[in-house]
C-alpha positions in Angstrom: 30.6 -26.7 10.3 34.2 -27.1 10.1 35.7 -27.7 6.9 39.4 -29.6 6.3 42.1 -27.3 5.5 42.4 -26.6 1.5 39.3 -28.1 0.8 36.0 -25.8 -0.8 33.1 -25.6 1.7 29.9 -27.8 -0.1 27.5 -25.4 -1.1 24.4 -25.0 0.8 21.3 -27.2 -0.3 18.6 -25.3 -1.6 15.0 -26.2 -1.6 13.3 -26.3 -5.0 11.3 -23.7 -6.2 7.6 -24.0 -6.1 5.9 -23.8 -9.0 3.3 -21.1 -9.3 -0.5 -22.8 -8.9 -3.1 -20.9 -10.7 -6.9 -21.0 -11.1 -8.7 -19.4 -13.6 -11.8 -17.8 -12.8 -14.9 -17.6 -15.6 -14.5 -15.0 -17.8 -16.2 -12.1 -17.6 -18.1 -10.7 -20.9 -18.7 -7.5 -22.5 -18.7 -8.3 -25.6 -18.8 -11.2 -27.5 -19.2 -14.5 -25.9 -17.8 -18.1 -24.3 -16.0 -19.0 -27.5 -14.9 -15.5 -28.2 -12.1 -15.6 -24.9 -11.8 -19.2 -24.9 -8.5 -19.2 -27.0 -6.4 -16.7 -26.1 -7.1 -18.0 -22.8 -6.0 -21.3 -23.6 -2.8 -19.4 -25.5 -2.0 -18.1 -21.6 -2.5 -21.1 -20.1 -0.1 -22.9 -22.3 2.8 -20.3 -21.9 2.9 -20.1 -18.7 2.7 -24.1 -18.4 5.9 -23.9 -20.4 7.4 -22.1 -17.7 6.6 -24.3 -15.1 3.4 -23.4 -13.9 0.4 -25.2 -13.0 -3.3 -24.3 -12.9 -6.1 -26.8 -10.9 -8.8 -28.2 -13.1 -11.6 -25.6 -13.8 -13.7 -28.6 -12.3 -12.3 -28.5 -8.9 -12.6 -24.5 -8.8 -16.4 -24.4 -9.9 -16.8 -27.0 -6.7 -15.3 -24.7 -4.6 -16.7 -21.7 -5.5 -20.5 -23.2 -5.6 -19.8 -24.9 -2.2 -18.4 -21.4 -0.8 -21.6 -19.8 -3.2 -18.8 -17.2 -4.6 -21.4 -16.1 -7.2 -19.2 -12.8 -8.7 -16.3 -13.8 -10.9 -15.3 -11.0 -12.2 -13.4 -10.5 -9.6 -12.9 -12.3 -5.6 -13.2 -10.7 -2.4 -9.8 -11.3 0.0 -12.0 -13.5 2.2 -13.2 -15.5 -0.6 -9.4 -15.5 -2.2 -8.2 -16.9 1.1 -11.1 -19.7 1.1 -10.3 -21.2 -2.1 -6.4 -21.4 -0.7 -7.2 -22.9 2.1 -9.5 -25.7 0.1 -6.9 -25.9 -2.9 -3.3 -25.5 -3.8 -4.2 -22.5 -5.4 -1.5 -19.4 -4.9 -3.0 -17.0 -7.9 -6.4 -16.5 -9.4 -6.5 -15.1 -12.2 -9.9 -13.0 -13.3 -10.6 -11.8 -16.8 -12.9 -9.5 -18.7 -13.2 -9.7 -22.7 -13.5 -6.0 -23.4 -14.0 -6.4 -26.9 -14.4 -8.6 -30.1 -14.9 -8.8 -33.7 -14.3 -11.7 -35.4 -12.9 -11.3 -39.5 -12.3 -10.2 -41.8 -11.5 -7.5 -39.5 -10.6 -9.0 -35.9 -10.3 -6.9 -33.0 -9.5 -8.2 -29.6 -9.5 -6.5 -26.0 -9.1 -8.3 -22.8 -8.2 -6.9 -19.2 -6.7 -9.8 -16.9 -6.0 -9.4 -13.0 -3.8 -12.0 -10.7 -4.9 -12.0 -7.5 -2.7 -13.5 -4.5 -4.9 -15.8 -2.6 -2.9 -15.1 0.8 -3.3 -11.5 1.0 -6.7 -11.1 -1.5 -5.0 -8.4 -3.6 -3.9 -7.1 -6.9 -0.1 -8.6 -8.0 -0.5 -8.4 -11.7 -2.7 -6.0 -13.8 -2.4 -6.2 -17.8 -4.7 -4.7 -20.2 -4.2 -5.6 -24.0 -6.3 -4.0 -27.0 -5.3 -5.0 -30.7 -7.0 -5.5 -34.5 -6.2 -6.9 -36.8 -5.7 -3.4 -38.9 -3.0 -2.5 -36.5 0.0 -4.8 -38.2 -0.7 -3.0 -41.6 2.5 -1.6 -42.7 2.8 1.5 -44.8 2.4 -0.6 -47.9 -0.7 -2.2 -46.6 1.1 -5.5 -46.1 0.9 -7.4 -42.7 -2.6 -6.8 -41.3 -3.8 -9.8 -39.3 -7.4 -11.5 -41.1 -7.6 -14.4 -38.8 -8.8 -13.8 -35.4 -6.5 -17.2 -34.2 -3.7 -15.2 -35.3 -4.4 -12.0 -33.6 -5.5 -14.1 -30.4 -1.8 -15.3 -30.4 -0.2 -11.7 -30.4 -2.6 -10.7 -27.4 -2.1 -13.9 -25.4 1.8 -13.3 -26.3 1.4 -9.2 -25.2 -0.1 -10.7 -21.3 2.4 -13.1 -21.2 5.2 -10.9 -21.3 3.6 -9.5 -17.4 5.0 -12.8 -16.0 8.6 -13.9 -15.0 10.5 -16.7 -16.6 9.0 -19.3 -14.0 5.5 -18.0 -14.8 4.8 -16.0 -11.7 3.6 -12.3 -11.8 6.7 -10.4 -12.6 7.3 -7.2 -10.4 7.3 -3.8 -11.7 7.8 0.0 -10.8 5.1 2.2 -11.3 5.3 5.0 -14.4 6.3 8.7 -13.5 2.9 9.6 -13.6 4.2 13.1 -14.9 5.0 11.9 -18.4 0.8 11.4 -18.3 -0.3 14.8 -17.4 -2.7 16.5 -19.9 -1.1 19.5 -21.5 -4.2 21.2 -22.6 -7.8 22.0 -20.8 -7.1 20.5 -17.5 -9.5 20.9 -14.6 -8.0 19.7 -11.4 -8.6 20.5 -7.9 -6.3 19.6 -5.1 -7.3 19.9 -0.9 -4.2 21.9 0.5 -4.2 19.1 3.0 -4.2 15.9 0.6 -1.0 14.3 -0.1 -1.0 12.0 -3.3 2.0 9.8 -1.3 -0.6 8.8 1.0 -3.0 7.6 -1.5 -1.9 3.7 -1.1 -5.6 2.0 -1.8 -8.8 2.9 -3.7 -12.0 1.9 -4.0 -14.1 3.0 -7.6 -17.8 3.4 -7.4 -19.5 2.4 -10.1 -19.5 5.2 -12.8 -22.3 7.1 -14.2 -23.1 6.4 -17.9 -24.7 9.2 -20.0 -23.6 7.5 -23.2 -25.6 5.4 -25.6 -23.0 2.6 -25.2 -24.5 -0.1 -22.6 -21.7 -1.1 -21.1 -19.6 2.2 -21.6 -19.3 2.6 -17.5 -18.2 -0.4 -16.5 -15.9 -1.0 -19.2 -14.3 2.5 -18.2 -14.1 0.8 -14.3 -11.6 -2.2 -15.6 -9.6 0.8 -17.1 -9.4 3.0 -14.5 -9.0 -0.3 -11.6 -5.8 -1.3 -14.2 -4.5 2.0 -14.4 -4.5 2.6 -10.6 -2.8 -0.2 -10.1 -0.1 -0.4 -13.0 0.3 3.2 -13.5 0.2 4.5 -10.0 1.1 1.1 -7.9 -2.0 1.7 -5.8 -4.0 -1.3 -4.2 -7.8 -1.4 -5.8 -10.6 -2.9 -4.2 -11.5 -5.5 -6.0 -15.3 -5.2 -7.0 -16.9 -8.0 -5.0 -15.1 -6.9 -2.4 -17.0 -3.2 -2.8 -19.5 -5.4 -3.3 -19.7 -7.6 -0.6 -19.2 -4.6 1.7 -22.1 -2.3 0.4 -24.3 -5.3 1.4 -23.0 -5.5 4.9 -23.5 -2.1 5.3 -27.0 -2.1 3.6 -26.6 -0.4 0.7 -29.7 -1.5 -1.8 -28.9 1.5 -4.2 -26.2 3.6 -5.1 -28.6 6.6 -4.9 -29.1 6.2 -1.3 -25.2 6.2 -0.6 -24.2 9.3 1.6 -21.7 10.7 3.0 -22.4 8.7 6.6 -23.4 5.6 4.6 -19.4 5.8 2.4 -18.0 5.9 5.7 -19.1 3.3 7.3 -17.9 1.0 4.0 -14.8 2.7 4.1 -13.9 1.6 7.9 -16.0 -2.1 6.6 -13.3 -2.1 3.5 -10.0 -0.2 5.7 -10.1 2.2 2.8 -9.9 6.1 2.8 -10.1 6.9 -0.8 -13.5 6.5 -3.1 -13.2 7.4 -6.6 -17.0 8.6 -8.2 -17.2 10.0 -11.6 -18.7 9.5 -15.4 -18.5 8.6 -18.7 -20.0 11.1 -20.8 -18.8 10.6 -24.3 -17.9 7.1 -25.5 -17.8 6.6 -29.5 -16.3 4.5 -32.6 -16.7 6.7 -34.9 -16.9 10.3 -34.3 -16.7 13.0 -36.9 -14.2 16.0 -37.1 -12.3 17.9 -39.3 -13.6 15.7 -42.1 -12.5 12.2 -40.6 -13.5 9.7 -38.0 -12.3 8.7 -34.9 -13.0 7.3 -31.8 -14.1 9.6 -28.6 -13.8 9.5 -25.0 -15.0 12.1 -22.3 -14.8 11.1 -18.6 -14.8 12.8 -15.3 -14.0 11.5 -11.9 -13.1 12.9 -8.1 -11.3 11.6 -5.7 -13.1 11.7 -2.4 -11.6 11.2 1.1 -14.3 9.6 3.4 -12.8 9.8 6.5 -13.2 13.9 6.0 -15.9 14.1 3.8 -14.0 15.8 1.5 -13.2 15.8 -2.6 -9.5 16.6 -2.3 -8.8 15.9 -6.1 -10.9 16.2 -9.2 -10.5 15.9 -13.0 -11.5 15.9 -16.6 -10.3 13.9 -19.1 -11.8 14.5 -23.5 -10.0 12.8 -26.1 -10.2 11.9 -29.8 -8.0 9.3 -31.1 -5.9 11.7 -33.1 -5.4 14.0 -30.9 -2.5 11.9 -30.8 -1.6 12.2 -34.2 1.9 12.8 -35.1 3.5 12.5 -39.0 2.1 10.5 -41.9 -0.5 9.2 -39.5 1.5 7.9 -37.0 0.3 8.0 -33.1 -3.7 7.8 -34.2 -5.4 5.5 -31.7 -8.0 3.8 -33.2 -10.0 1.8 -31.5 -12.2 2.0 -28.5 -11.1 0.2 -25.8 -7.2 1.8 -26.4 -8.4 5.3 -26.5 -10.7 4.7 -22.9 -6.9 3.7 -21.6 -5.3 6.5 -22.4 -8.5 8.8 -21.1 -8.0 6.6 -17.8 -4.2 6.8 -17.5 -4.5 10.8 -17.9 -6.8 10.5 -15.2 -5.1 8.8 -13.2 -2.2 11.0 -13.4 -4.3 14.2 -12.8 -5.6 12.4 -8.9 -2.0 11.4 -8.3 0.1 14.3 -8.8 -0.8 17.5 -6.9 0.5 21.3 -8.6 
């Protein structure tokens, strides 16, 4: 382009942004019910509206997914993901799981949320938020939240924070996963050959539950699948993809899954690593020392199936204060918080090799 001597060149013409189109997928409950997620929800929707972004009538998704018979909405298959793409103008589904709920005097509120790009079918945004109401009291006792609107606003406000300013999934670097390594009683096991590097996607099995707490295992699962991913920056497969491929491959039980059988939905999924394990302890209240507390004990290992081979393994038991510091400070208190840190520590014990 030539330009007249002295004058500016006209700055090049840029196309608009996009805005970000999102649809929400049913949420997923293990605890409480419909009403329970349906505001904090709403809370996310309206933030990131006021950023610019736009979500597709929940009408219009339930069409598509009962046309396509997507049955499992706790989380979407890359196949699937790509479908509703094509069919919408959806760019981002977003799945949820309400963890946990109690309603006042005493609110508590726990919700994991996953943003899954429909033209690849995996993971961009992971965010797991746990709060009560008891956790804004102040040394004096003042500020704890009664209302379960209110507390539903600090959550929704705590997710909201994983998006950019134009309401897209904001990037992030992965945690040094050596500031996560248990200090005392750990129990890890390393191949010589297996180089944590490599590890780059990760399927988890369904745990084994051996507490009293129904749906202790598979609330562990949405931990460990958000930690993987936020803490370590490793793809999961999303369940319904495991799913989806267990069925292909035949799989009626998880009993009858081998060593041959894991292969073969390895190569089906194009992943290496299969992480097995259990949840052994999993309490409000346990008693010690003459106080309660909360309890977690889990195990996992990290299994290579191309080889056959459990290259990394690991334990993981913790109160909630055994994170005490001073004057009570540092004492995790609920549930769902405490399983976080368990899975973060567990994480960090697969993904960093002595």
């Amino acid at each position: 382009m030539l330009v007249a001597q002295g004058s500016t060149p006209a700055a090049p013409i840029q196309a608009p942004v996009r805005a970000p189109v999102y649809g929400v997928l049913p949420t997923h409950f293990l605890a409480g019910n419909p009403e329970s997620a349906q505001y904090p929800m709403e809370l996310l929707r309206t933030g990131l509206e006021a950023r610019g972004a736009r979500f597709v009538p929940p009408a219009l998704l339930e069409d598509v997914l009962r046309a396509n018979r997507i049955r499992q909405t706790d989380s979407i298959s890359a196949k699937a993901a790509r479908t509703i793409g094509e069919e919408t103008e959806i760019r981002f589904l977003v799945a949820s799981t309400l963890l946990s709920f109690a309603s006042a005097p005493a609110p508590q509120l726990a919700i994991a949320l996953h943003v899954v790009d429909v033209e690849t079918g995996r993971r961009v945004l992971s965010s797991l938020v746990s709060l009560r109401g008891a956790d804004f009291k102040g040394l004096l006792g003042l500020g704890e939240i009664v209302d379960e609107d209110v507390l539903a606003l600090e959550v929704a406000a705590r997710i909201l924070e994983e998006f950019d300013s134009e309401g897209r999934p904001a990037p992030f670097e992965p945690e040094d996963l050596e500031d996560f390594l248990p200090a005392d009683s750990l129990a890890r096991f390393n191949h010589r050959e297996f180089a944590p590097l490599e590890l780059e996607r990760v399927a988890v099995l369904p745990f084994i539950n051996r507490t009293n707490r129904r749906n202790a295992s598979r609330l562990f699962a949405e931990v460990l699948g958000h930690q993987w991913f936020r803490t370590a920056g490793i793809d999961v497969v999303e369940g319904s993809e495991l799913r989806a491929a267990l069925v292909r491959q035949r799989v009626r039980s998880l009993d009858l899954l081998d060593e041959e059988l894991m292969r073969r939905v390895g190569e089906d999924l194009g992943v290496r690593y299969f992480l097995l394990g259990s949840v052994d302890r999993f309490e409000t209240d346990s008693f010690r020392h003459g106080a309660f507390a909360p309890e977690v004990q889990a195990s996992a290992r990290l299994l290579d199936v191309s080889r056959s081979r459990i290259v990394a393994a690991g334990s993981v038991h913790r109160r909630g204060d055994d994170y005490h510091l001073v004057l009570g400070l540092g004492v995790v208190k609920d549930l769902t918080s405490l399983a976080d840190r368990v899975g973060r520590e567990l994480v960090a014990l697969m993904g960093v090799k002595e």
